[in-house]
C-alpha positions as protocol buffer text, in pm:
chain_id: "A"
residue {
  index: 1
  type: UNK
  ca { x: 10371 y: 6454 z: -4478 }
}
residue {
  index: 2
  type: UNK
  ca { x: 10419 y: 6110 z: -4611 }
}
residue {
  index: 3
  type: UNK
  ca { x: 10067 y: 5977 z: -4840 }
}
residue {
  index: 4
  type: UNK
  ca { x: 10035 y: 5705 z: -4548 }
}
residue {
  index: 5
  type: UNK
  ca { x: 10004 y: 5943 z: -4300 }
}
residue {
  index: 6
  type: UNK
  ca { x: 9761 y: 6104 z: -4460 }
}
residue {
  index: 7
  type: UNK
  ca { x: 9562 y: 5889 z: -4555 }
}
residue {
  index: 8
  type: UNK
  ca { x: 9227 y: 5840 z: -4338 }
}
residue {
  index: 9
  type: UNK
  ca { x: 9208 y: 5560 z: -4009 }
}
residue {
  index: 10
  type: UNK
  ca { x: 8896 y: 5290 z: -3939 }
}
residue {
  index: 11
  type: UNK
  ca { x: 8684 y: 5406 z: -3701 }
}
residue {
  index: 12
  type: UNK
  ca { x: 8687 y: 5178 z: -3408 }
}
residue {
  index: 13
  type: UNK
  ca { x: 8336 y: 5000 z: -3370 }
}
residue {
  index: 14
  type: UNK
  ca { x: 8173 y: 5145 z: -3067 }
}
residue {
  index: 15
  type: UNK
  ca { x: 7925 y: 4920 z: -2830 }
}
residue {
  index: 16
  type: UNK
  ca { x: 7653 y: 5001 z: -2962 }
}
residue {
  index: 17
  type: UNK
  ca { x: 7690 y: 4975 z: -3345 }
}
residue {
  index: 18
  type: UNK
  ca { x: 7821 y: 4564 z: -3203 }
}
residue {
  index: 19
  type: UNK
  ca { x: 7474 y: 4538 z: -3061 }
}
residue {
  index: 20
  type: UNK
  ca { x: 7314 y: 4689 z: -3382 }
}
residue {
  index: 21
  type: UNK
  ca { x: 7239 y: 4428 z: -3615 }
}
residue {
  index: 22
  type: UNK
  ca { x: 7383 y: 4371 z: -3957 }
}
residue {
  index: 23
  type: UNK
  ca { x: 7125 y: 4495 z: -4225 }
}
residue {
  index: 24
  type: UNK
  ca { x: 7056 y: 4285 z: -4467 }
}
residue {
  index: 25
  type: UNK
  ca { x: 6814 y: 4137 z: -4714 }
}
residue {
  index: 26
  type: UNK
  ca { x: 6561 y: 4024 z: -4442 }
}
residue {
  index: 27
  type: UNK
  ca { x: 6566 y: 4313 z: -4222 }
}
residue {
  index: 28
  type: UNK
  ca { x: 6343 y: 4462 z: -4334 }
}
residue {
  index: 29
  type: UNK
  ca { x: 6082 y: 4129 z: -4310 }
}
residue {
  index: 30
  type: UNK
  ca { x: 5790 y: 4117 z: -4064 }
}
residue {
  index: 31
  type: UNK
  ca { x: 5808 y: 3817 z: -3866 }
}
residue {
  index: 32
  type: UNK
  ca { x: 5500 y: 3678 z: -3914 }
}
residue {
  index: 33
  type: UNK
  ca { x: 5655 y: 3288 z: -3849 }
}
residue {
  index: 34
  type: UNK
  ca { x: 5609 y: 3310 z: -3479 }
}
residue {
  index: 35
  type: UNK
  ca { x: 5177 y: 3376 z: -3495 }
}
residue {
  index: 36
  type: UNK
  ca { x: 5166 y: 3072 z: -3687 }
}
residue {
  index: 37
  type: UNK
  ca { x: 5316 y: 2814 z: -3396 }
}
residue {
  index: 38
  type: UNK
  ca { x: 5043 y: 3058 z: -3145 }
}
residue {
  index: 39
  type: UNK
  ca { x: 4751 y: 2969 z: -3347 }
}
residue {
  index: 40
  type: UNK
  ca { x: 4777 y: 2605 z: -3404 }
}
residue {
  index: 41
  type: UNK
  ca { x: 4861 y: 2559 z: -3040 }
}
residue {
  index: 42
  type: UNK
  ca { x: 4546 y: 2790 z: -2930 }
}
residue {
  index: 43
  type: UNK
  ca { x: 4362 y: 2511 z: -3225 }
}
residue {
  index: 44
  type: UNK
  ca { x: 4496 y: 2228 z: -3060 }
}
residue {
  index: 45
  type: UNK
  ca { x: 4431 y: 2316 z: -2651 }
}
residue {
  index: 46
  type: UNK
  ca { x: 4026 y: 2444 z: -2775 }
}
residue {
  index: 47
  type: UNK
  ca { x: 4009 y: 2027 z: -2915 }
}
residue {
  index: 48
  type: UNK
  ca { x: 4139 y: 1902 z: -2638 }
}
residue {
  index: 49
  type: UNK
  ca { x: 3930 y: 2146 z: -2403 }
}
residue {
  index: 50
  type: UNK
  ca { x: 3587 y: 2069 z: -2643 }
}
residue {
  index: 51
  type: UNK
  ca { x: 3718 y: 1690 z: -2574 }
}
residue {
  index: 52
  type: UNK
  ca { x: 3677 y: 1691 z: -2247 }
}
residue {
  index: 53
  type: UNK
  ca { x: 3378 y: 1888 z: -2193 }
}
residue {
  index: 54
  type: UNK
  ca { x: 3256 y: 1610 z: -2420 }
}
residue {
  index: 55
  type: UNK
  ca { x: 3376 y: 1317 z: -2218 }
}
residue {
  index: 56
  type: UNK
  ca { x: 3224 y: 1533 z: -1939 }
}
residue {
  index: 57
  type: UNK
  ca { x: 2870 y: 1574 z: -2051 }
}
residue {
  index: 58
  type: UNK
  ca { x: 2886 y: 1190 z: -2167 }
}
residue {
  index: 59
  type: UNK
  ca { x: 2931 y: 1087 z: -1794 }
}
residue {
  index: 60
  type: UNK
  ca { x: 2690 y: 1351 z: -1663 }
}
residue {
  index: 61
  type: UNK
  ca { x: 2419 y: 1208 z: -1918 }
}
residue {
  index: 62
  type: UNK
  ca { x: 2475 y: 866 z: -1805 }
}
residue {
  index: 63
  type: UNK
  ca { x: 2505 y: 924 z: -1448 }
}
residue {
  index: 64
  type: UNK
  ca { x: 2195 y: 1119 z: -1476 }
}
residue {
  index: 65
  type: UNK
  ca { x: 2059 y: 798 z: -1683 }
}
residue {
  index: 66
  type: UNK
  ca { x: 2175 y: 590 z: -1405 }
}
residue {
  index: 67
  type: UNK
  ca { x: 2041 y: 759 z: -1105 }
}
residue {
  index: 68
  type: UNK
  ca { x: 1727 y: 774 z: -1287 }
}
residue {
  index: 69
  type: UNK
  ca { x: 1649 y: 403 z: -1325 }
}
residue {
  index: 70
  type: UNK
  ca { x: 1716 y: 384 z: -993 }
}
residue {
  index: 71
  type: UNK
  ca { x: 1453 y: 617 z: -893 }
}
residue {
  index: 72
  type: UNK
  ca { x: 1247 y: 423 z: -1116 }
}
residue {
  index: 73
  type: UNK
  ca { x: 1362 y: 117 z: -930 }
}
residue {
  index: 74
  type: UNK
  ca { x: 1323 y: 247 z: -585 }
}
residue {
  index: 75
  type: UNK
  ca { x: 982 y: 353 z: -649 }
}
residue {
  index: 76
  type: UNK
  ca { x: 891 y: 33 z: -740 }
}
residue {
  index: 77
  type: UNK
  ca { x: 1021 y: -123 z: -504 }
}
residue {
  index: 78
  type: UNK
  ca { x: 805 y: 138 z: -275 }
}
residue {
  index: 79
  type: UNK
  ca { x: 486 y: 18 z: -435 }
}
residue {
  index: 80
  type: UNK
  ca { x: 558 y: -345 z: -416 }
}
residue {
  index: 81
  type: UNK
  ca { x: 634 y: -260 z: -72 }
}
residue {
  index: 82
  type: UNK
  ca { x: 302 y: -43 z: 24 }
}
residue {
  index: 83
  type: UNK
  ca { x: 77 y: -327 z: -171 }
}
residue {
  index: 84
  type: UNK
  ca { x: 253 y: -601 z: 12 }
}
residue {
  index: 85
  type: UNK
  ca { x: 169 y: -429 z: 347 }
}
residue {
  index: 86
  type: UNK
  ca { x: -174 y: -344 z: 228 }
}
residue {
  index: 87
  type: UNK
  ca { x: -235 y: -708 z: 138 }
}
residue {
  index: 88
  type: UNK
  ca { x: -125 y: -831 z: 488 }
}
residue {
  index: 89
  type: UNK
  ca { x: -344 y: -568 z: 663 }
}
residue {
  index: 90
  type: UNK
  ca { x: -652 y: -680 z: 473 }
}
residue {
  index: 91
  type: UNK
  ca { x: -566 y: -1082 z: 553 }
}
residue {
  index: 92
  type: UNK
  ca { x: -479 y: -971 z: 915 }
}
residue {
  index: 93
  type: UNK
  ca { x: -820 y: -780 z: 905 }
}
residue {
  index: 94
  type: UNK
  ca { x: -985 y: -1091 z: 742 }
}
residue {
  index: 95
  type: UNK
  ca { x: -814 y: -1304 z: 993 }
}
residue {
  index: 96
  type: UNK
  ca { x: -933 y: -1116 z: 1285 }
}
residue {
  index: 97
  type: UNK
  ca { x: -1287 y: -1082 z: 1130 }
}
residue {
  index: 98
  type: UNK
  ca { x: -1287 y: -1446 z: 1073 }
}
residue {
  index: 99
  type: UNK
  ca { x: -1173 y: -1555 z: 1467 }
}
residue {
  index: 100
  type: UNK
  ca { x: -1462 y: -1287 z: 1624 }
}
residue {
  index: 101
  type: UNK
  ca { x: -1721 y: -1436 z: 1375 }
}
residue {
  index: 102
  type: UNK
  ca { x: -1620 y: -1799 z: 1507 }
}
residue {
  index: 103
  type: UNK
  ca { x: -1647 y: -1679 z: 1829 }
}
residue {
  index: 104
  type: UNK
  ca { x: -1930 y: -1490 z: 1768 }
}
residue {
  index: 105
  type: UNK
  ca { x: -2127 y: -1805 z: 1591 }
}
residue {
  index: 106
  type: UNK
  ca { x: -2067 y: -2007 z: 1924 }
}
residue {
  index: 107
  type: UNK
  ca { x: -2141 y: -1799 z: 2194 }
}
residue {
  index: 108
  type: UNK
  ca { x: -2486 y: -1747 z: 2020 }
}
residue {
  index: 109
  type: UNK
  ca { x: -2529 y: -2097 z: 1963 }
}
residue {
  index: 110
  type: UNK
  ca { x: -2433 y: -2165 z: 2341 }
}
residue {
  index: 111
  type: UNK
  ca { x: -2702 y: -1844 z: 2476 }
}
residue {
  index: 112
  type: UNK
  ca { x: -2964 y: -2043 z: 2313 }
}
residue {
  index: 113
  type: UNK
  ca { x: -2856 y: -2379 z: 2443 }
}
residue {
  index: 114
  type: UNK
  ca { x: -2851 y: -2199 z: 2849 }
}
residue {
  index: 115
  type: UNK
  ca { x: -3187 y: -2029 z: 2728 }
}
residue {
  index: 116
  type: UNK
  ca { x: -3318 y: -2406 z: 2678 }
}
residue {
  index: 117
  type: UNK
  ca { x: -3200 y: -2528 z: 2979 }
}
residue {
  index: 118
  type: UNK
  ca { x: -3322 y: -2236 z: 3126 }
}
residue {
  index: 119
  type: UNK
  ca { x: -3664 y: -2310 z: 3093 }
}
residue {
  index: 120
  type: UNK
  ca { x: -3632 y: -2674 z: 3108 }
}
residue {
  index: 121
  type: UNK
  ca { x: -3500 y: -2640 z: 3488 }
}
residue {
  index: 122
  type: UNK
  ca { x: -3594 y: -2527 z: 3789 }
}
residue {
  index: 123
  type: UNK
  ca { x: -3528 y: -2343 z: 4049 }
}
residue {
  index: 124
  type: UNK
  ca { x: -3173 y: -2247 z: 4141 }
}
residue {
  index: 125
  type: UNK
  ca { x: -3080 y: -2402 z: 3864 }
}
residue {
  index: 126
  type: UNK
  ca { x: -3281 y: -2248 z: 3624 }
}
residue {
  index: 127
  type: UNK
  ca { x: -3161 y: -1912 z: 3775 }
}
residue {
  index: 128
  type: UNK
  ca { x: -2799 y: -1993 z: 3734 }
}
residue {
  index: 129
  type: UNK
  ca { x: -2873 y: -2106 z: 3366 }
}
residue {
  index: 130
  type: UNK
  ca { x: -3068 y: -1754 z: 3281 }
}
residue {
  index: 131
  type: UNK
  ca { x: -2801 y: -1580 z: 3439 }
}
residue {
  index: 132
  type: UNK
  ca { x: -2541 y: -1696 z: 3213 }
}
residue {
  index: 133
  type: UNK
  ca { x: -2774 y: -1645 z: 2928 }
}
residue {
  index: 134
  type: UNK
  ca { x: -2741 y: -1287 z: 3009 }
}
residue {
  index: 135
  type: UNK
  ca { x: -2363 y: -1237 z: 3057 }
}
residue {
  index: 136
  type: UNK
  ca { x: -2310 y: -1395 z: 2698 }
}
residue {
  index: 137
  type: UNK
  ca { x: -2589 y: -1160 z: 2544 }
}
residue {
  index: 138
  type: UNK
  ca { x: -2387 y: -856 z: 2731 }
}
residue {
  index: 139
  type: UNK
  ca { x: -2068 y: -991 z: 2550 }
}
residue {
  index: 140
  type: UNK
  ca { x: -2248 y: -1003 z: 2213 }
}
residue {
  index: 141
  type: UNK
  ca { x: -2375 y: -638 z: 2271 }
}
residue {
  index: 142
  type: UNK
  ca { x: -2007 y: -535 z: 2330 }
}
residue {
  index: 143
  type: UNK
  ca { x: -1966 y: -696 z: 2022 }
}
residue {
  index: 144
  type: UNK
  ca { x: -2237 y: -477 z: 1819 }
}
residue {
  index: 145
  type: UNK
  ca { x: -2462 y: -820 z: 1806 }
}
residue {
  index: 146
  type: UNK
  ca { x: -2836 y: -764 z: 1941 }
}
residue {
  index: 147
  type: UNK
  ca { x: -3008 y: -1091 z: 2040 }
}
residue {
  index: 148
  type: UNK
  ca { x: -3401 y: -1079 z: 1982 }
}
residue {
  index: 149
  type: UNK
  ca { x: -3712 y: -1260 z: 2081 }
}
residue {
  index: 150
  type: UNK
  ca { x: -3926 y: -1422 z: 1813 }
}
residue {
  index: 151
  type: UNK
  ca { x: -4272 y: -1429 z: 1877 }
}
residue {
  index: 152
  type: UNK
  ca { x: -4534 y: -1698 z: 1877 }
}
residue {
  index: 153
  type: UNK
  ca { x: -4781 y: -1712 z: 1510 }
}
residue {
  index: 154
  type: UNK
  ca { x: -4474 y: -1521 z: 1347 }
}
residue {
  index: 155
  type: UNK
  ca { x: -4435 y: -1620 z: 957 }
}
residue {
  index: 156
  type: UNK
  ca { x: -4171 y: -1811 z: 859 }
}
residue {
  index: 157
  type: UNK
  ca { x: -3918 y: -1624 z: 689 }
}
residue {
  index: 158
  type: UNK
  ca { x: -3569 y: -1863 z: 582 }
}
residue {
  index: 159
  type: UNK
  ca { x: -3387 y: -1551 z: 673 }
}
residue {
  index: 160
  type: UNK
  ca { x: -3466 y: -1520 z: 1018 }
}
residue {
  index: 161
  type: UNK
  ca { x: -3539 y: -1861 z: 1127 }
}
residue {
  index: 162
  type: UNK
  ca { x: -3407 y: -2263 z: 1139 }
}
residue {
  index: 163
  type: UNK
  ca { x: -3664 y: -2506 z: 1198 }
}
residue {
  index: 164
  type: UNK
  ca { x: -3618 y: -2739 z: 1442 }
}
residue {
  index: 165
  type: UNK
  ca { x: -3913 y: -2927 z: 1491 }
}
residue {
  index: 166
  type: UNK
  ca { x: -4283 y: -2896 z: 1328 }
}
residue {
  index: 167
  type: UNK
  ca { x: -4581 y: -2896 z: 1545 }
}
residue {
  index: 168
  type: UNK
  ca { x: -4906 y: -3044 z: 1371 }
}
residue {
  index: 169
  type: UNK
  ca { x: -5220 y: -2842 z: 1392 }
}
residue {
  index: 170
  type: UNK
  ca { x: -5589 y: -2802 z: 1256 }
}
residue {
  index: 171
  type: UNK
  ca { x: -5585 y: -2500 z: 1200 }
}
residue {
  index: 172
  type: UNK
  ca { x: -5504 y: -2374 z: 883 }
}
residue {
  index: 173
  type: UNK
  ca { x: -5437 y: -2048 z: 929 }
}
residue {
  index: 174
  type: UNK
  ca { x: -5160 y: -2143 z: 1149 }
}
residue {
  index: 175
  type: UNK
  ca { x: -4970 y: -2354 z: 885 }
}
residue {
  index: 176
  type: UNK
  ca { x: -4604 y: -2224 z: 868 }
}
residue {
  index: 177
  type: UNK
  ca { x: -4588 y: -2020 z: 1164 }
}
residue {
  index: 178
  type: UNK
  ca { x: -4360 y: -1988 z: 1435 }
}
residue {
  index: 179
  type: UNK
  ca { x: -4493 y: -2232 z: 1731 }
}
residue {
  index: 180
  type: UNK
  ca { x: -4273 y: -2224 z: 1942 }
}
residue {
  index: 181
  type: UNK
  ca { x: -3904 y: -2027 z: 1999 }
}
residue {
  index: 182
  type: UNK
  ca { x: -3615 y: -2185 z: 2106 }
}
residue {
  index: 183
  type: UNK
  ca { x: -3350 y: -1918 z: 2052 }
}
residue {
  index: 184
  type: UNK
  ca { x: -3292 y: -1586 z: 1950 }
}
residue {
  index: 185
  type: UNK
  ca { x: -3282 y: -1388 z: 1621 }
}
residue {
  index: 186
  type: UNK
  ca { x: -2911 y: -1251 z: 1628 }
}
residue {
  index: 187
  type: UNK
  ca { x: -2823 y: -944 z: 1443 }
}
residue {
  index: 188
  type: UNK
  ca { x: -2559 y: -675 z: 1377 }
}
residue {
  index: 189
  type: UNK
  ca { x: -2604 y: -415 z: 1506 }
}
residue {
  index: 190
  type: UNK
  ca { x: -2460 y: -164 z: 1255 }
}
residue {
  index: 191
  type: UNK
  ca { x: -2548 y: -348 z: 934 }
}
residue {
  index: 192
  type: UNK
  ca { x: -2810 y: -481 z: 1016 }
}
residue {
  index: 193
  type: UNK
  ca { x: -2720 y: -837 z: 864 }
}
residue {
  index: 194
  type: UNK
  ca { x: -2869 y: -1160 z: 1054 }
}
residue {
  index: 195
  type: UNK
  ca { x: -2525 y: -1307 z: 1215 }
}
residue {
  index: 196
  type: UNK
  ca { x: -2766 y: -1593 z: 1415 }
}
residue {
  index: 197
  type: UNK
  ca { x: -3117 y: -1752 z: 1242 }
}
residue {
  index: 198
  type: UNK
  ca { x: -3332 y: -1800 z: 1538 }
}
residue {
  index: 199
  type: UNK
  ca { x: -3421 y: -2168 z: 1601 }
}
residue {
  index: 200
  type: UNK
  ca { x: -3789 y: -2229 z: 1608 }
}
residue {
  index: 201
  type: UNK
  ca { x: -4066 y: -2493 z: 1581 }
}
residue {
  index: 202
  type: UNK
  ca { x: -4325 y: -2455 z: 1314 }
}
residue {
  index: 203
  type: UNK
  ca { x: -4603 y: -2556 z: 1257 }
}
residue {
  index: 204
  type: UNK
  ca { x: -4774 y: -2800 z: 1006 }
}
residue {
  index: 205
  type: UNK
  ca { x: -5098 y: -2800 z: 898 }
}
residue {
  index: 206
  type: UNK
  ca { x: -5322 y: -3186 z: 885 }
}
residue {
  index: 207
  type: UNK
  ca { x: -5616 y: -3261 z: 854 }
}
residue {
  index: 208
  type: UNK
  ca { x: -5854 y: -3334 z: 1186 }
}
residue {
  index: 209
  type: UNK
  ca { x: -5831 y: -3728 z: 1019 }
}
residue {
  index: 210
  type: UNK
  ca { x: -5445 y: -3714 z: 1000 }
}
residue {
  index: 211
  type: UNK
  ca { x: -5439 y: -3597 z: 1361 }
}
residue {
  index: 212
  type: UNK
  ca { x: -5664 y: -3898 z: 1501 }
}
């Protein structure tokens, strides 16, 4: 046997020993390269993420802000609103109290005036007079006003009367007293307030020399 025949053959490389890698001097590394890209981008997407909740709670806050003022607006306007309404109730109110006291004023004015030429008439006419006296005092009762009679030798009181005329007399006594009626004392009814001085003659004290 020749030495080349005896000499040994290469061993033909088999699959998997072309799939095994070559070892060499960084083989036997770890590869710790790769966590490091992992990490940043975790760093970077927790910015962007904190970012945003950021931006988020920025709008919230001022949205919040905004809606807010305009409660604050809208609830003014409500109470500009409710006193504005208030305000015309009371003038209404006023308004109405105003056109019943007008009315009021002259229909008491005009009983006292048929009441006059009640008694200065006769007759049918009289009649007719007195009963038109009393449909205007039943209208004044719906109305809570009570008409009343002032007697003869009453004081005089500025609250409850308006002179008219005076009436001389001797008699001293008499001075200042109620001679003669020629209305009614008007009156609410509920309050009690005089809504109508009575119209009366009073009279004056003289002496018996100014008389003759």
């Amino acid at each position: 046997m020749t030495p080349e025949s005896t000499s040994p053959q290469p061993r033909a490389e088999s699959p998997v020993d072309a799939e095994r890698p070559e070892a060499g001097p960084l083989a036997d590394t770890p590869a710790t390269g790769s966590a490091e890209p992992t990490a940043k981008s975790d760093v970077d997407d927790f910015i962007v993420l904190h970012s945003a909740l950021t931006d988020q709670s920025r709008r919230l806050t001022e949205l919040s802000t905004t809606v807010e003022q305009f409660n604050t607006r809208s609830a003014a306007r409500e109470a500009v609103l409710k006193d504005l309404a208030e305000q015309n109730r009371l003038l209404l109110d006023q308004l109405a109290r105003t056109a019943v006291q007008q009315v009021t004023t002259r229909l008491q004015s005009l009983h006292d005036d048929l009441i006059d030429d009640a008694a200065a008439s006769d007759g049918d006419v009289a009649s007719r007079f007195e009963t038109y006296a009393v449909e205007i005092e039943e209208l004044l009762a719906d109305e809570g006003i009570t008409a009343s009679v002032v007697e003869e030798g009453e004081p005089f009181d500025a609250r409850r009367h308006r002179v008219v005329g005076r009436v001389p007399t001797d008699d001293s006594t008499r001075d200042r007293t109620v001679a003669e009626a020629r209305g009614r004392l008007y009156t609410n009814r509920e309050s009690g307030k005089t809504t109508g001085l009575a119209r009366v003659k009073i009279y004056k004290f003289e002496e018996k020399e100014e008389l003759q």
